[in-house]
C-alpha positions in Angstrom: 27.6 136.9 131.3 26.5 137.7 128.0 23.1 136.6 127.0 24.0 134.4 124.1 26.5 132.4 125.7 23.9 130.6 127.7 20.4 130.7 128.2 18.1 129.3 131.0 15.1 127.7 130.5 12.2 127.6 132.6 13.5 124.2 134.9 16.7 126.2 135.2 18.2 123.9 133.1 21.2 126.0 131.2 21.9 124.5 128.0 25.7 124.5 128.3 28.5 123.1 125.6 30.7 121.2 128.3 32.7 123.8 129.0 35.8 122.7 131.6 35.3 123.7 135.2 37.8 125.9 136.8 39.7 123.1 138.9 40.4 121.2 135.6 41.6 124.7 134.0 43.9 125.4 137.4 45.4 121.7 137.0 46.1 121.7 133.1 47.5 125.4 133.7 49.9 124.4 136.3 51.0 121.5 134.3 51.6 123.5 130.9 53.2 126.1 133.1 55.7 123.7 134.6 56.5 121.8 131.1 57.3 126.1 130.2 59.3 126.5 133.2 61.6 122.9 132.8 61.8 123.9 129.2 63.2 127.7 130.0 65.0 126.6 132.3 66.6 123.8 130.2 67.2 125.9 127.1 68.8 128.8 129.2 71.5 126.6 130.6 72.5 126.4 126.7 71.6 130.0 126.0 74.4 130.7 129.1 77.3 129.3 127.8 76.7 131.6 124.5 76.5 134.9 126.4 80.3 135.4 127.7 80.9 135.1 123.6 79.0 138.0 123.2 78.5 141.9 124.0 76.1 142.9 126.2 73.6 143.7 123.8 73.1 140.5 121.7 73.1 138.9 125.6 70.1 140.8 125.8 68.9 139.6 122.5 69.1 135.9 123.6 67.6 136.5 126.5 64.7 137.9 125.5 64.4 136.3 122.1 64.4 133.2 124.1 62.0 134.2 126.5 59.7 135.2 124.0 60.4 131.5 122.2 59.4 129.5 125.5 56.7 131.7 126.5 54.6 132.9 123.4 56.0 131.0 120.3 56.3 127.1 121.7 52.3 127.6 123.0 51.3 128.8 120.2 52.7 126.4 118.1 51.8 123.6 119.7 48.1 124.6 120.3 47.3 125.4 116.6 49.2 122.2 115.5 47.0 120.1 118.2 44.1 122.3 117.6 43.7 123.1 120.9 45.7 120.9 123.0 49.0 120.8 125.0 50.9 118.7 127.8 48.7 120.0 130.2 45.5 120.0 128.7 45.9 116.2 127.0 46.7 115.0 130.9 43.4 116.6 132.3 41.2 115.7 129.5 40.8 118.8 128.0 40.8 121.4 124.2 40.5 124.5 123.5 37.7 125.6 120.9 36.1 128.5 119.4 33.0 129.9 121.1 30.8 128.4 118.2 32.8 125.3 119.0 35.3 125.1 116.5 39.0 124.6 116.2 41.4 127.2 116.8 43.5 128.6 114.7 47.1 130.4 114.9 45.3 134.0 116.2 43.2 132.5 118.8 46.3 130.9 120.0 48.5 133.8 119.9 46.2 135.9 121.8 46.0 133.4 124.3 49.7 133.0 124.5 50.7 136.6 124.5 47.3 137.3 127.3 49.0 134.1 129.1 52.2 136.2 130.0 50.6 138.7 131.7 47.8 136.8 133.9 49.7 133.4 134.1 53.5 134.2 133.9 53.7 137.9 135.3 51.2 136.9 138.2 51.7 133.6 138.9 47.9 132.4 137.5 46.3 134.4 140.2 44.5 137.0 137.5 43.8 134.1 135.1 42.3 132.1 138.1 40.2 135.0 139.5 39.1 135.8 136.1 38.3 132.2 135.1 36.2 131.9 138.9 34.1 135.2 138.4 33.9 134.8 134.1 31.4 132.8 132.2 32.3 129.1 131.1 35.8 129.0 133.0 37.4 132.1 130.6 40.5 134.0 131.3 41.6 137.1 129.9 43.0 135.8 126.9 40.1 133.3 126.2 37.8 136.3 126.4 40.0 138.5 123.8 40.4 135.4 121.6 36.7 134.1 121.6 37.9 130.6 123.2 37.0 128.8 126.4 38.5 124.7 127.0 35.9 122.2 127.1 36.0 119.0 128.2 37.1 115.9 125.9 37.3 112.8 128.7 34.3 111.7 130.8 31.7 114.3 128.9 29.2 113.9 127.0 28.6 111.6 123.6 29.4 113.3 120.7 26.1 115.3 119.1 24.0 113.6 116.5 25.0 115.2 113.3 23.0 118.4 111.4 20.7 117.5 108.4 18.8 119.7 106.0 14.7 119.8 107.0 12.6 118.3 104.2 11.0 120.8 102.2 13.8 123.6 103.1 17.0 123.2 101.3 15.8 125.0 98.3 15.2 127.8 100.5 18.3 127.7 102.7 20.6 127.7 99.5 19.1 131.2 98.4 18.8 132.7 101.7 21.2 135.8 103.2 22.8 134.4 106.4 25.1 136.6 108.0 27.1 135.2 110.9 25.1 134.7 113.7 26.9 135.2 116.8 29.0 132.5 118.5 26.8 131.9 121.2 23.7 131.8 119.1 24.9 128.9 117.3 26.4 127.3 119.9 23.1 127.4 121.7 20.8 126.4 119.3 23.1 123.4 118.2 22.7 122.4 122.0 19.2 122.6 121.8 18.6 120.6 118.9 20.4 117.9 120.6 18.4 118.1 123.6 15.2 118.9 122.3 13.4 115.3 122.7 14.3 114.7 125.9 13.3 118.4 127.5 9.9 119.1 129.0 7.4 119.9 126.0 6.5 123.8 127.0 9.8 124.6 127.5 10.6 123.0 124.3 8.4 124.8 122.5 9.5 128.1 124.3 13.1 127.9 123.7 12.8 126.7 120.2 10.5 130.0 119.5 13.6 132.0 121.6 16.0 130.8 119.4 14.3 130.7 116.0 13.5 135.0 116.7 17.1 135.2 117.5 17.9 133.3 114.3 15.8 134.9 112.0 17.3 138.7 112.7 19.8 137.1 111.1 18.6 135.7 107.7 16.7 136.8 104.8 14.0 136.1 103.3 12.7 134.6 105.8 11.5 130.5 105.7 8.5 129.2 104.0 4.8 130.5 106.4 4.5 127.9 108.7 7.7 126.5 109.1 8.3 125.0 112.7 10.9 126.5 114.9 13.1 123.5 115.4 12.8 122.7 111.3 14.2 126.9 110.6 16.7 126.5 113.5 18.5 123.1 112.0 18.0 124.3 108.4 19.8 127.8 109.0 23.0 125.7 111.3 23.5 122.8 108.4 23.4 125.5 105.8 25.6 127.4 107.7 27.9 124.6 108.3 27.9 123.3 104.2 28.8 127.2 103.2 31.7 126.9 106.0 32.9 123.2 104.5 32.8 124.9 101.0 34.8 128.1 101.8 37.4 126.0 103.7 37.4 122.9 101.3 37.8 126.3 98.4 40.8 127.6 100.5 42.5 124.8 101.0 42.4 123.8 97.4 44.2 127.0 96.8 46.5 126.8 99.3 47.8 123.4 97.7 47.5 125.1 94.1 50.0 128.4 95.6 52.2 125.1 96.7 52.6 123.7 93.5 53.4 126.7 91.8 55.8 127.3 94.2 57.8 123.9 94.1 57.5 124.2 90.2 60.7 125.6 87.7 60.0 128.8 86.5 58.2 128.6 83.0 60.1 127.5 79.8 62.7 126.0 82.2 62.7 122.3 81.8 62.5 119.6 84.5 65.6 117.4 85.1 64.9 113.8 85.9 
């Protein structure tokens, strides 16, 4: 298990991020894999009547071309548009995320859905199961390629109080160099912060020191002499998550721009009401 998916603290208390256990994963599997399996099934009785029209090699075409459809493009679609759900996932209460926690996107999916046909499909979920049993946080192969893992959204825990900027640091945090801190890393310390008041006070203030060292190979300069642990820790994760909101809010504001210049006449061509 790598060391910044998880860390243990002196109780052997593991700060976790809800991840799914491995019977949920098993049950949402087998129901997404029989929703695939109805579908295919469904779709190939149409597919069928089409191929006695045809030469063997377009037969071949549909075949696979609808194979591909039901077993790669349908999952893929319909876990970036759900960010993370599916048939199978909704009924046992569960989403896949990012490591850091975030939604996925259409490559996380992919990789999942093209990993899925291997250790789901071409062994009947006995490598993704065995995988998911011996791997860290419930992960199969493709969760592992794709830096996902499915957490739980029914009957866990409240939602985390939300990240503000420490007094005194903001002026700082806006200057400083953060490069990406690993998935883990952030993921941890974002667990830590909402658990902080109710852990034991030494192990507290151990872990916070942990985390802010960890943290602080990752930013530059570093925060004002004296700053405590838990104060550099939330400072560097809100400013990390306001630069985030800004390079998203930045793209998608371009992506509507592209859109309008699309859907516009070319210039010096007037609009017709």
């Amino acid at each position: 298990m790598d060391d910044e998916d998880q860390i243990l603290i002196g109780e052997g208390v593991v700060l976790d991020s809800g991840a799914a256990p491995v019977t949920l994963r098993i049950l949402s599997g087998a129901l997404d894999m029989l929703v695939v399996l109805v579908l295919y099934a469904a779709g190939f009785g149409l597919v069928g009547q089409l191929l006695p029209a045809v030469d063997d090699a377009w037969a071949r075409v549909l075949v696979i071309g609808w194979t591909v459809t039901c077993l790669v493009i349908v999952p893929t679609t319909v876990e970036t548009l759900s960010r993370g759900r599916s048939v199978g996932r909704w009924a046992a209460g569960l989403r896949v995320v990012r490591d850091d926690g975030g939604p996925v996107s259409v490559r996380h999916a992919l990789t999942r859905a093209l990993l899925g046909v291997l250790e789901i499909y071409g062994t009947v979920g006995t490598l993704a199961v065995t995988v998911s049993v011996l791997g860290a946080r419930g992960k199969r192969i493709g969760d592992h390629l794709a830096g996902t893992y499915a957490m739980r959204t029914r009957g866990s825990r409240t939602a985390l109080p939300p990240l503000s900027m420490p007094p005194g640091l903001g002026e700082w945090a806006r200057t400083a160099d953060i490069t990406r801190l690993p998935d883990g890393l952030a993921l941890t310390g974002r667990m830590f912060l909402a658990r902080a008041d109710r852990m034991h006070a030494p192990s507290r203030v151990r872990l916070g020191t942990l985390l802010s060292g960890r943290m602080a190979t990752h930013v530059s300069p570093p925060p004002p002499a004296g700053t405590h642990p838990e104060a550099f820790i939330a400072a560097v994760l809100t400013e990390r998550r306001d630069r985030e909101w800004i390079l998203e809010s930045a793209r998608m504001s371009r992506a509507e721009a592209d859109g309008d210049a699309l859907r516009r006449l070319p210039y010096g061509i007037p609009d017709v009401d």
